[in-house]
Each structure stands twice: as structure tokens, then as C-alpha cells.
PyMOL Python script that loads the backbone (N, CA, C, O; Angstrom):
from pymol import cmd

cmd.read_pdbstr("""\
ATOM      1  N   UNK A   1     -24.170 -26.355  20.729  1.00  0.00           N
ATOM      2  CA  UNK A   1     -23.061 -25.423  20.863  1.00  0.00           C
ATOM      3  C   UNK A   1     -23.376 -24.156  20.067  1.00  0.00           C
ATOM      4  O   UNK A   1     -24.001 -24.226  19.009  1.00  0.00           O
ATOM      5  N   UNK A   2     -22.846 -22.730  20.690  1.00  0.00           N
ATOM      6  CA  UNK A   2     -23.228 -21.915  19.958  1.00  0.00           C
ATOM      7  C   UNK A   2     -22.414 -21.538  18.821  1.00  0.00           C
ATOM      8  O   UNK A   2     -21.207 -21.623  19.048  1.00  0.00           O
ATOM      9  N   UNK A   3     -22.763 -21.110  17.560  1.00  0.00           N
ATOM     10  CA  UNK A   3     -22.205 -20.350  16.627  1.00  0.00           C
ATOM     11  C   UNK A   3     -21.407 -19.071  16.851  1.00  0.00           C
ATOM     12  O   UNK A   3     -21.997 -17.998  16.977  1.00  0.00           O
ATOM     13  N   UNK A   4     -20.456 -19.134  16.889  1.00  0.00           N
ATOM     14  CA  UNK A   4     -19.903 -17.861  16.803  1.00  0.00           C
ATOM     15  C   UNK A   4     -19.943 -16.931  15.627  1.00  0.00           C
ATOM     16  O   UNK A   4     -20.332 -17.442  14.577  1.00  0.00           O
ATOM     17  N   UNK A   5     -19.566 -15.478  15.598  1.00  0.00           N
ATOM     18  CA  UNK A   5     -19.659 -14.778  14.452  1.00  0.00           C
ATOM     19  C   UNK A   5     -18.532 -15.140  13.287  1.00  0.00           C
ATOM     20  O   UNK A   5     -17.597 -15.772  13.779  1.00  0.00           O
ATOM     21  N   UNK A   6     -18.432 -14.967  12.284  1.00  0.00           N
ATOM     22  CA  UNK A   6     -17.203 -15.256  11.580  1.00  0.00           C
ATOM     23  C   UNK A   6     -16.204 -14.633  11.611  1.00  0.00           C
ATOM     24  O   UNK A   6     -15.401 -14.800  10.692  1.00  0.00           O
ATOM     25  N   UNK A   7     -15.901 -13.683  12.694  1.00  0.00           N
ATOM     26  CA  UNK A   7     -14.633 -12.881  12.671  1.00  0.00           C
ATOM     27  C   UNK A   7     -14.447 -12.558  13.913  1.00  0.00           C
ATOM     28  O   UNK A   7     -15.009 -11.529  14.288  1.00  0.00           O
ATOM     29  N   UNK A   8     -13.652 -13.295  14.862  1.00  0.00           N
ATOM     30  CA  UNK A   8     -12.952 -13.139  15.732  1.00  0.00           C
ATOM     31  C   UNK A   8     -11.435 -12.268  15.709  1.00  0.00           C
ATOM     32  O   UNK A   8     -10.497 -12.308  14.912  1.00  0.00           O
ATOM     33  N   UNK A   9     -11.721 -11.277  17.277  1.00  0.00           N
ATOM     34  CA  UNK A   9     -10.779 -10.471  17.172  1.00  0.00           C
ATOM     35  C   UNK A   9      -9.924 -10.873  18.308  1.00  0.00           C
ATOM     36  O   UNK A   9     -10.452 -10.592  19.383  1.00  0.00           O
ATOM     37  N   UNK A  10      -8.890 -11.383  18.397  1.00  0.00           N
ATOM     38  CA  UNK A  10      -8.551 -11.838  19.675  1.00  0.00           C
ATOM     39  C   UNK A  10      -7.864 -11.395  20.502  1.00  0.00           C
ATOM     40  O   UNK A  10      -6.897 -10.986  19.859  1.00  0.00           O
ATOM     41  N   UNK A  11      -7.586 -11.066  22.111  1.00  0.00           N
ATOM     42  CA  UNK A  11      -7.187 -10.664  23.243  1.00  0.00           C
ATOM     43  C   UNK A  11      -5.862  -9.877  22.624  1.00  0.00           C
ATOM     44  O   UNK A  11      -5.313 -10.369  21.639  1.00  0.00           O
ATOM     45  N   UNK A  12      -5.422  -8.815  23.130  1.00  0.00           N
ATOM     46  CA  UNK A  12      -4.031  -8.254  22.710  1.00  0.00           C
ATOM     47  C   UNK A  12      -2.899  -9.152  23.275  1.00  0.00           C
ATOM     48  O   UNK A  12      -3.232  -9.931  24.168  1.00  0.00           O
ATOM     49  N   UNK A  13      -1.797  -9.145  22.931  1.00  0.00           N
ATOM     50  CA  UNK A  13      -0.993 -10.287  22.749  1.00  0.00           C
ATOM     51  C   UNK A  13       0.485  -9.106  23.425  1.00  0.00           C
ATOM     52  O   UNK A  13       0.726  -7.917  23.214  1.00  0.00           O
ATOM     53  N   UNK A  14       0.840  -9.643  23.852  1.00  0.00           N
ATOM     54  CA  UNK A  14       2.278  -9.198  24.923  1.00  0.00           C
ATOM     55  C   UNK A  14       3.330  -8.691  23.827  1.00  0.00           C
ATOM     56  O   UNK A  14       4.394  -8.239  24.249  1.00  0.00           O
ATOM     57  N   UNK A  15       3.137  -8.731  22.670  1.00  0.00           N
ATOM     58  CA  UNK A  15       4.203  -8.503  21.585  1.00  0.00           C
ATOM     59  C   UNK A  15       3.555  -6.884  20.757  1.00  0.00           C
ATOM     60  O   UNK A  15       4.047  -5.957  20.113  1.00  0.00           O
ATOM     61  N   UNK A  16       2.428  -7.217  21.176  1.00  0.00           N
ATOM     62  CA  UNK A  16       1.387  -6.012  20.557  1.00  0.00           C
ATOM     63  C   UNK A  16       0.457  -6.750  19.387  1.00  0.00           C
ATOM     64  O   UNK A  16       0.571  -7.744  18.670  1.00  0.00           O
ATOM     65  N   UNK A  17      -0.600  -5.620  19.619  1.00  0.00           N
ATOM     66  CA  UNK A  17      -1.398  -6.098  18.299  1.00  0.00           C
ATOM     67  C   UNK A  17      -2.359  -7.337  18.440  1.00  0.00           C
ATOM     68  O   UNK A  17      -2.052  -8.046  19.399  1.00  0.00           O
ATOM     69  N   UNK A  18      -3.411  -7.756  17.742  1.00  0.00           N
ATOM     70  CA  UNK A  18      -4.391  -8.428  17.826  1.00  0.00           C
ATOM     71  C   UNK A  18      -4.668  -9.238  16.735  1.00  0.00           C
ATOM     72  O   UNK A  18      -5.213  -8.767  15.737  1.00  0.00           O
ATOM     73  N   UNK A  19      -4.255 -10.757  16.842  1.00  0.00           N
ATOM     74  CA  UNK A  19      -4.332 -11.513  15.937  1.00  0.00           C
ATOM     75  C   UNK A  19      -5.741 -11.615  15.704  1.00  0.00           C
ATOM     76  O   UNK A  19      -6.538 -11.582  16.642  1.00  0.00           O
ATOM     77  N   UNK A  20      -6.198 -11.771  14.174  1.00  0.00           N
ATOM     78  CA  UNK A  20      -7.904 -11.606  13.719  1.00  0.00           C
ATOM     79  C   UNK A  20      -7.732 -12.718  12.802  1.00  0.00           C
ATOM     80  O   UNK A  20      -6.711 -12.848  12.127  1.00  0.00           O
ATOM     81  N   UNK A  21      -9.120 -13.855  12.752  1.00  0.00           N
ATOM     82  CA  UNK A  21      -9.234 -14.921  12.344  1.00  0.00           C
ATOM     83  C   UNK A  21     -10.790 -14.745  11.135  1.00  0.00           C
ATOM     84  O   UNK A  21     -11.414 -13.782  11.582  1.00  0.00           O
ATOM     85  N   UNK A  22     -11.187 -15.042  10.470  1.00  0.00           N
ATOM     86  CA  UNK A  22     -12.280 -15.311   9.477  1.00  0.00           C
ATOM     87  C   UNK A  22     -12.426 -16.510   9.143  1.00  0.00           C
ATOM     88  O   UNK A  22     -11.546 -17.114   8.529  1.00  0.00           O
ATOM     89  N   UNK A  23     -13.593 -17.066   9.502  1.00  0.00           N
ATOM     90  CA  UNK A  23     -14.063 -18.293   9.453  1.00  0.00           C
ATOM     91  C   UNK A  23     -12.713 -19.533  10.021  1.00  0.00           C
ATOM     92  O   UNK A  23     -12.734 -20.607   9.419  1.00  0.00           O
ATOM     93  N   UNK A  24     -11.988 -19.416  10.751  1.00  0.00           N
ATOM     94  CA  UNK A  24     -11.349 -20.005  11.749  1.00  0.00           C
ATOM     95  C   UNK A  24      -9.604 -20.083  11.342  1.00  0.00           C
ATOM     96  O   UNK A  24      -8.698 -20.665  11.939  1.00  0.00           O
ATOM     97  N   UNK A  25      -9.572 -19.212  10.031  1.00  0.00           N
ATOM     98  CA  UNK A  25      -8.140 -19.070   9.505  1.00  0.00           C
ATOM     99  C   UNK A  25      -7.872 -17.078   9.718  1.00  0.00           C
ATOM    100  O   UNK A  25      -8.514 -16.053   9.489  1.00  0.00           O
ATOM    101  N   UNK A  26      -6.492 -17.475  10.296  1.00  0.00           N
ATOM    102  CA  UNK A  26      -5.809 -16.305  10.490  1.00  0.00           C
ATOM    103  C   UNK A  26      -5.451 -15.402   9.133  1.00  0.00           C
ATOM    104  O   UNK A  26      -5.082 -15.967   8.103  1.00  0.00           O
ATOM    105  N   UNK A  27      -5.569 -14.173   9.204  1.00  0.00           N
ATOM    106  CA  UNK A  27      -5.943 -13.428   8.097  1.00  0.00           C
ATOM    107  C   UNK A  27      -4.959 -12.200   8.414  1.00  0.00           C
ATOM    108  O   UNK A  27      -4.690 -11.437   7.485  1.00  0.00           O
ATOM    109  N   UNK A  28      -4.347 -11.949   9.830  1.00  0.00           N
ATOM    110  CA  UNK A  28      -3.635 -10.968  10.086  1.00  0.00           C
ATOM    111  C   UNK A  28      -3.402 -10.246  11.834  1.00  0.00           C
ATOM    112  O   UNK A  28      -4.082 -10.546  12.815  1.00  0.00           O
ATOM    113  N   UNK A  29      -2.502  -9.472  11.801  1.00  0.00           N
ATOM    114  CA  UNK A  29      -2.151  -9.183  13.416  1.00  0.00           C
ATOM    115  C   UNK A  29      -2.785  -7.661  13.085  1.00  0.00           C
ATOM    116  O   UNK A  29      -2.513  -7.000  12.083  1.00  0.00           O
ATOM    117  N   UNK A  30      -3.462  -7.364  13.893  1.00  0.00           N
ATOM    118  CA  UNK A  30      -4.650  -5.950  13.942  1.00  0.00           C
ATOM    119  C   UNK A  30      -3.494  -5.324  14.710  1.00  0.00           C
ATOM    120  O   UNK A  30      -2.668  -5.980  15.344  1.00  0.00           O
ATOM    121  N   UNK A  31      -3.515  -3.507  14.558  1.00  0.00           N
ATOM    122  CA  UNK A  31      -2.800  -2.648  15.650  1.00  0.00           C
ATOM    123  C   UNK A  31      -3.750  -1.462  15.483  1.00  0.00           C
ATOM    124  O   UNK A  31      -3.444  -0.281  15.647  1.00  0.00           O
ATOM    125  N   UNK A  32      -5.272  -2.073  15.038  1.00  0.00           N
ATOM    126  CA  UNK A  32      -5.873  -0.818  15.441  1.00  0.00           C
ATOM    127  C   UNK A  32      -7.486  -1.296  14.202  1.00  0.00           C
ATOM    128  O   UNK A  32      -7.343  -2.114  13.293  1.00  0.00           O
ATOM    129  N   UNK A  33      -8.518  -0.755  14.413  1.00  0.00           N
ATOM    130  CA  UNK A  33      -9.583  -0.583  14.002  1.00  0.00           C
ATOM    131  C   UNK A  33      -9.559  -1.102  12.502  1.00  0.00           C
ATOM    132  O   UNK A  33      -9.995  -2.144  12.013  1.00  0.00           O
ATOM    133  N   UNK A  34      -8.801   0.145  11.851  1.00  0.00           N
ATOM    134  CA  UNK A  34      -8.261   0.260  10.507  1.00  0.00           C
ATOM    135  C   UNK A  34      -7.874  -0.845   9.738  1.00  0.00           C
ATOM    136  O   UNK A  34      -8.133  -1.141   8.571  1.00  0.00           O
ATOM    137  N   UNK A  35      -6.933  -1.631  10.955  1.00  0.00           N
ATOM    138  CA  UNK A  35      -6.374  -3.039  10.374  1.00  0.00           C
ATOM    139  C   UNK A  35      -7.125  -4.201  10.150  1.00  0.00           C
ATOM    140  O   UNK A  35      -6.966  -5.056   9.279  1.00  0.00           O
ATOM    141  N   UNK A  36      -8.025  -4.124  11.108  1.00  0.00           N
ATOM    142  CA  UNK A  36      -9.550  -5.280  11.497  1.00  0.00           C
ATOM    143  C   UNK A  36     -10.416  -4.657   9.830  1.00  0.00           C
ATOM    144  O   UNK A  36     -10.257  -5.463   8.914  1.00  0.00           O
ATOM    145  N   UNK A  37     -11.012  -3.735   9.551  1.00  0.00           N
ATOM    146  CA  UNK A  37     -11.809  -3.152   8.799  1.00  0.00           C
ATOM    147  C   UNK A  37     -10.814  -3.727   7.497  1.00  0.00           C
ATOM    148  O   UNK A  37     -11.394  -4.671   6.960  1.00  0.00           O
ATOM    149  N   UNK A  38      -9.655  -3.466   6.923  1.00  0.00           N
ATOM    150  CA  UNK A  38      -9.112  -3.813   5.651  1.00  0.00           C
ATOM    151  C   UNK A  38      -9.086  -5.154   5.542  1.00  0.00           C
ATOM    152  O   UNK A  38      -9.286  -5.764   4.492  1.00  0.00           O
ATOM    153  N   UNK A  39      -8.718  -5.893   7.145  1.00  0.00           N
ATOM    154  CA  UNK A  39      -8.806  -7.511   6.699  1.00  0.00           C
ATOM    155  C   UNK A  39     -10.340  -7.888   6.515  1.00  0.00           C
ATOM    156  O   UNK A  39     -10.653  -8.659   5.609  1.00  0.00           O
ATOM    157  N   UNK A  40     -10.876  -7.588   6.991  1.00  0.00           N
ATOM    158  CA  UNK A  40     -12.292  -8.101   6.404  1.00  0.00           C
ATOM    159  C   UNK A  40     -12.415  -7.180   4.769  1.00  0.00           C
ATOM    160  O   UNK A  40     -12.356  -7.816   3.717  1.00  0.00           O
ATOM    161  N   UNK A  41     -12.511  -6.321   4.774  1.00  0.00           N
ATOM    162  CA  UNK A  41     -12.372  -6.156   3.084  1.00  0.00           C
ATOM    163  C   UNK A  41     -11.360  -7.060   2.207  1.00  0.00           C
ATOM    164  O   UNK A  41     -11.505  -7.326   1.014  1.00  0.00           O
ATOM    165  N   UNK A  42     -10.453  -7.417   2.930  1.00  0.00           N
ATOM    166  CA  UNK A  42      -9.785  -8.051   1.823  1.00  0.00           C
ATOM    167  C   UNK A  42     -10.200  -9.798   1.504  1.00  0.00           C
ATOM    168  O   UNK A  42     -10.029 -10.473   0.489  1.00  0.00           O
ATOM    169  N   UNK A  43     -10.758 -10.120   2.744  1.00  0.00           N
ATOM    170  CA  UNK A  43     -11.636 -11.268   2.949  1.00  0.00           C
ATOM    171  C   UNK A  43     -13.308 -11.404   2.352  1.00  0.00           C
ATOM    172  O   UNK A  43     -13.988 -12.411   2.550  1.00  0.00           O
ATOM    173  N   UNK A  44     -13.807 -10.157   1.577  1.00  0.00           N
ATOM    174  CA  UNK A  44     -14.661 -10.257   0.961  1.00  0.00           C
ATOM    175  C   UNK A  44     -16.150  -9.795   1.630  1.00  0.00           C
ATOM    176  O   UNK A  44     -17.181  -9.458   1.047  1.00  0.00           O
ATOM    177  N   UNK A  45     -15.878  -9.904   3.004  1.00  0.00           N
ATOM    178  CA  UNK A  45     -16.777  -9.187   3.775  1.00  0.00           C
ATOM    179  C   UNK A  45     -17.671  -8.200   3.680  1.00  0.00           C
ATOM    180  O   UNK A  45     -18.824  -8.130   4.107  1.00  0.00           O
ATOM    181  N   UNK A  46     -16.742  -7.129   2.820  1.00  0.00           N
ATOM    182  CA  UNK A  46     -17.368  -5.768   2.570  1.00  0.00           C
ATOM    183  C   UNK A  46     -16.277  -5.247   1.353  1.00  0.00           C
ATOM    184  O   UNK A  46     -15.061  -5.357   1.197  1.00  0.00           O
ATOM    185  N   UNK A  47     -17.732  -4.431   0.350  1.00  0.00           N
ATOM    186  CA  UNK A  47     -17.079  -3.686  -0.623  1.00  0.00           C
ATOM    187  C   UNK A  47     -15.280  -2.522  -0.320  1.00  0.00           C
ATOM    188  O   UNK A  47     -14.227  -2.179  -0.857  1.00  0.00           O
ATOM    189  N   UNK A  48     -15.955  -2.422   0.701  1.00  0.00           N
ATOM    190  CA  UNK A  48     -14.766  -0.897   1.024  1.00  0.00           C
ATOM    191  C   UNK A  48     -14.550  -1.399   2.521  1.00  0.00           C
ATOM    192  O   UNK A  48     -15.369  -2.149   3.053  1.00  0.00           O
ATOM    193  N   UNK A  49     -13.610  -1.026   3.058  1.00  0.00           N
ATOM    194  CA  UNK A  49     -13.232  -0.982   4.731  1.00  0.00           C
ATOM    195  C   UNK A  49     -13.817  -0.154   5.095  1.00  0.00           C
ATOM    196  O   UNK A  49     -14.296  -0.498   6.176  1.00  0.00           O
ATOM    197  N   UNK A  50     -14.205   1.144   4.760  1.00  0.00           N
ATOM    198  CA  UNK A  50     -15.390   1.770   5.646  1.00  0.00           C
ATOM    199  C   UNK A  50     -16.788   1.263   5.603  1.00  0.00           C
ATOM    200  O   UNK A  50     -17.481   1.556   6.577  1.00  0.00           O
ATOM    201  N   UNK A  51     -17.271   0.634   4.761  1.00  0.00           N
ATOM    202  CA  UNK A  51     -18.430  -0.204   4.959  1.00  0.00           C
ATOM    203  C   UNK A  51     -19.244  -0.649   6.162  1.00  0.00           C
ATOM    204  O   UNK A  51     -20.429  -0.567   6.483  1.00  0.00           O
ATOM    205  N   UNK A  52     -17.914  -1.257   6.813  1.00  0.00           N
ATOM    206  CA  UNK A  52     -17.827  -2.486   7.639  1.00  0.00           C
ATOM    207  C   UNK A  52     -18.203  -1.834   8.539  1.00  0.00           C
ATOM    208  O   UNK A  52     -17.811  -0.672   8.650  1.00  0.00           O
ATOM    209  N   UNK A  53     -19.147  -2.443   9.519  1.00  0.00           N
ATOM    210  CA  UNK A  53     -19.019  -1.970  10.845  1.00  0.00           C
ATOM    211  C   UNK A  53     -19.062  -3.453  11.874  1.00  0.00           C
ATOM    212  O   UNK A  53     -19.678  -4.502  12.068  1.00  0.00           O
ATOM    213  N   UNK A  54     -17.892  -2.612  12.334  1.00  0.00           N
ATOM    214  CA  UNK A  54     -16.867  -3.710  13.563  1.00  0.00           C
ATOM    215  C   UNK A  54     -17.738  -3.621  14.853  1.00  0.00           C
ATOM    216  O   UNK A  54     -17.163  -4.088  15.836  1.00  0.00           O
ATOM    217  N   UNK A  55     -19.228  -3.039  15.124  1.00  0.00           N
ATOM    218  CA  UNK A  55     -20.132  -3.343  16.453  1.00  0.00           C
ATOM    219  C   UNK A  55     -21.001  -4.414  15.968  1.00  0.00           C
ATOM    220  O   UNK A  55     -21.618  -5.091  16.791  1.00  0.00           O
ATOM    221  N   UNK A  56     -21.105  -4.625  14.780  1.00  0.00           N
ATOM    222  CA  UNK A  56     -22.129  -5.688  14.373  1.00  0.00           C
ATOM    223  C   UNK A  56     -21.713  -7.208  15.249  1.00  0.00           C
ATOM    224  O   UNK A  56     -20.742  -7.960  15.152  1.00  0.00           O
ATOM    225  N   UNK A  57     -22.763  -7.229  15.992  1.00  0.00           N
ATOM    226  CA  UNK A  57     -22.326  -9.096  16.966  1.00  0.00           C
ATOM    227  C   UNK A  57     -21.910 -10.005  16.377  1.00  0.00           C
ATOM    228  O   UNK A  57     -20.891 -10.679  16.522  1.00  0.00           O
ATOM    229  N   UNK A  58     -23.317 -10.063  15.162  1.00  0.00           N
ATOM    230  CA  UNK A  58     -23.182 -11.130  14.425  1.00  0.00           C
ATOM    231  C   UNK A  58     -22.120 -11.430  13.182  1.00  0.00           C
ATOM    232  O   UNK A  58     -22.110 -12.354  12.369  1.00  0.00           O
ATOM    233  N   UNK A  59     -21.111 -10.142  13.370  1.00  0.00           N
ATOM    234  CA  UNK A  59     -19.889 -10.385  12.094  1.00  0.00           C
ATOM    235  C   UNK A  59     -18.994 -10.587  13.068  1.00  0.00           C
ATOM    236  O   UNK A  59     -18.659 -11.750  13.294  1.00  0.00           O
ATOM    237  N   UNK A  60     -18.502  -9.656  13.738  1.00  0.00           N
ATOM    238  CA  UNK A  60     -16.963  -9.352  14.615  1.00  0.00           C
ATOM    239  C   UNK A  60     -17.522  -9.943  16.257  1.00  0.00           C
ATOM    240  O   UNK A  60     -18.559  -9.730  16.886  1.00  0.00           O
ATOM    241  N   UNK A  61     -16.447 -10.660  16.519  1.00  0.00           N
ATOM    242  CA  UNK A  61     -16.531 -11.073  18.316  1.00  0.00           C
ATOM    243  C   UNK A  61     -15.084 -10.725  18.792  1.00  0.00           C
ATOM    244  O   UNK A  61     -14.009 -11.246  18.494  1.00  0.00           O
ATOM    245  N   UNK A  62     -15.406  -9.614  19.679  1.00  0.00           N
ATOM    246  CA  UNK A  62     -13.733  -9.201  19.992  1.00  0.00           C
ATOM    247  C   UNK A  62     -13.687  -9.970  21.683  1.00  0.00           C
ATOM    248  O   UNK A  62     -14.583 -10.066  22.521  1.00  0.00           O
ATOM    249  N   UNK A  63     -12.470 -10.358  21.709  1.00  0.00           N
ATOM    250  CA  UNK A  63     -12.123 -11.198  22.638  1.00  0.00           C
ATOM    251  C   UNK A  63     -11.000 -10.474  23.420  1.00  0.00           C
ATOM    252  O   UNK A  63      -9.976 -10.071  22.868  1.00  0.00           O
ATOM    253  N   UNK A  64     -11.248 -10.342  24.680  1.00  0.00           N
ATOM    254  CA  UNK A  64      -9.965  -9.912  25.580  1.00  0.00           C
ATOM    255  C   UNK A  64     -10.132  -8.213  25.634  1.00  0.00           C
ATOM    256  O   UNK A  64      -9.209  -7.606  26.178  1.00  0.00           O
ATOM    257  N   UNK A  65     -11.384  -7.351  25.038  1.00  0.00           N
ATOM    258  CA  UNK A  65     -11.668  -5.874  25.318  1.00  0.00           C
ATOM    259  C   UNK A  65     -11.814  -5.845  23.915  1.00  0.00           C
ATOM    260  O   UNK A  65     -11.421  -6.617  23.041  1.00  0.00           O
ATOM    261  N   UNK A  66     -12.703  -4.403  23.864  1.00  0.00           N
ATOM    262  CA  UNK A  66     -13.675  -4.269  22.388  1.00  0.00           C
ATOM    263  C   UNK A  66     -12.451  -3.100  22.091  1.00  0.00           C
ATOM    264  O   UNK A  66     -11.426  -2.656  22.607  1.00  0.00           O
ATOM    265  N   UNK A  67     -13.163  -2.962  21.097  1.00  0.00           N
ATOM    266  CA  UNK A  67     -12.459  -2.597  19.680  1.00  0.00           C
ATOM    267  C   UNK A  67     -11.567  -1.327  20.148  1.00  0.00           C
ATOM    268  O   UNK A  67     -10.843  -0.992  19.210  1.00  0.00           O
ATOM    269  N   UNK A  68     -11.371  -0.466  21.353  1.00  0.00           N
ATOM    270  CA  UNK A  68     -11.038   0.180  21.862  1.00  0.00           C
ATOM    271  C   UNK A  68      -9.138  -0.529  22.595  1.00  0.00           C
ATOM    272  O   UNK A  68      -8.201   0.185  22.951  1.00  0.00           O
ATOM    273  N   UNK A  69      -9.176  -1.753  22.587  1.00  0.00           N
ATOM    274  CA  UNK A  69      -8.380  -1.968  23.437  1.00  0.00           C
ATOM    275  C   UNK A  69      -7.381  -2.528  22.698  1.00  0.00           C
ATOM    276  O   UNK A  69      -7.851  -3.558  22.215  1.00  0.00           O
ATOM    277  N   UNK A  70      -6.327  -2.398  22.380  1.00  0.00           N
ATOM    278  CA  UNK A  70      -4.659  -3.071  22.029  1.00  0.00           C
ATOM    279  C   UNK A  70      -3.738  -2.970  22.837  1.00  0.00           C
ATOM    280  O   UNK A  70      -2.685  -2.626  22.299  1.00  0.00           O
ATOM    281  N   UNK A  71      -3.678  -3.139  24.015  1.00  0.00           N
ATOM    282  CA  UNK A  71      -2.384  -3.520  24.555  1.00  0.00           C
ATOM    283  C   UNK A  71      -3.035  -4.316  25.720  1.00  0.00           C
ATOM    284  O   UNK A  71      -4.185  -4.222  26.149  1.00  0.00           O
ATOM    285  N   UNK A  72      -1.974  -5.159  26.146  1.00  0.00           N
ATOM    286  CA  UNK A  72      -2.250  -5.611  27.137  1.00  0.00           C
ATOM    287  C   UNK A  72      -2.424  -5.018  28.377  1.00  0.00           C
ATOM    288  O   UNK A  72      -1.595  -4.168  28.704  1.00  0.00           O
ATOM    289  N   UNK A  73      -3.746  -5.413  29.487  1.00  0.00           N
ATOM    290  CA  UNK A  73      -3.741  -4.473  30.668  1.00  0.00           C
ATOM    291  C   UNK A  73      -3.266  -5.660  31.843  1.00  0.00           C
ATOM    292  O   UNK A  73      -3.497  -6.864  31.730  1.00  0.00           O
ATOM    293  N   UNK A  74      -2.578  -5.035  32.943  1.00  0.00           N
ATOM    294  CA  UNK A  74      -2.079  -5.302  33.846  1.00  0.00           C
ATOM    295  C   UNK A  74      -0.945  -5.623  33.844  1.00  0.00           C
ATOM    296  O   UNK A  74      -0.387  -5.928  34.898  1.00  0.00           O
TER     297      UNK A  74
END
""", "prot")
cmd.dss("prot")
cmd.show_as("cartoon", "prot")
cmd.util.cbc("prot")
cmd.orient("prot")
């Protein structure tokens, strides 16, 4: 089975916003880039939230449209 990265970003959600998980515990509801970048800083990930970069495969796996997408389509 494959490994996933340790930070799943998951599908936008009908209420808004994007629940984000680290190492398989929920850490917070994302409403944008900014929000993904501080929860991994606050999770130890990275010194600073600009640090981080959210294209890296092997950290962030965004699920349901990349890092561009928060709302639901259709």
C-alpha cells in the first residue's frame, strides 16, 4: 500500500472551507492557502508559515482540487 504524504488537504466541503489532517489527526478547517501554511507551522512542520511550500508532493496531498480551489464545484 502506498504511503501517503503527511498532510492531507481535503475536498471543499458544502459548508465551506477545507478540513486539513497531519499525520491522520485533524488540525483545522482551511479557507485558504494561509490557513493550510499556519496549520502546518503550528504542527511543527516548518519554522515560519512562509517557509512551507504547499506544492511539495511529498508533504501536502490536496484532495478534491489543488490549492487553488475552496468551494465546492457543481
Amino acid at each position: 500500500m502506498a504511503e501517503h504524504p503527511p498532510v492531507i488537504v481535503h475536498p471543499p466541503s458544502s459548508s465551506g472551507g477545507r478540513r486539513v489532517t497531519v499525520h491522520g489527526q485533524i488540525v483545522g478547517l482551511a479557507h485558504g492557502r494561509g490557513d493550510v501554511a499556519e496549520f502546518l507551522r503550528q504542527a511543527g512542520l516548518a519554522p515560519d508559515a512562509e517557509d512551507i511550500d504547499l506544492d511539495a508532493p511529498g508533504l501536502v496531498e490536496w484532495r478534491g482540487g489543488g490549492k487553488d480551489v475552496w468551494a465546492v464545484v457543481g
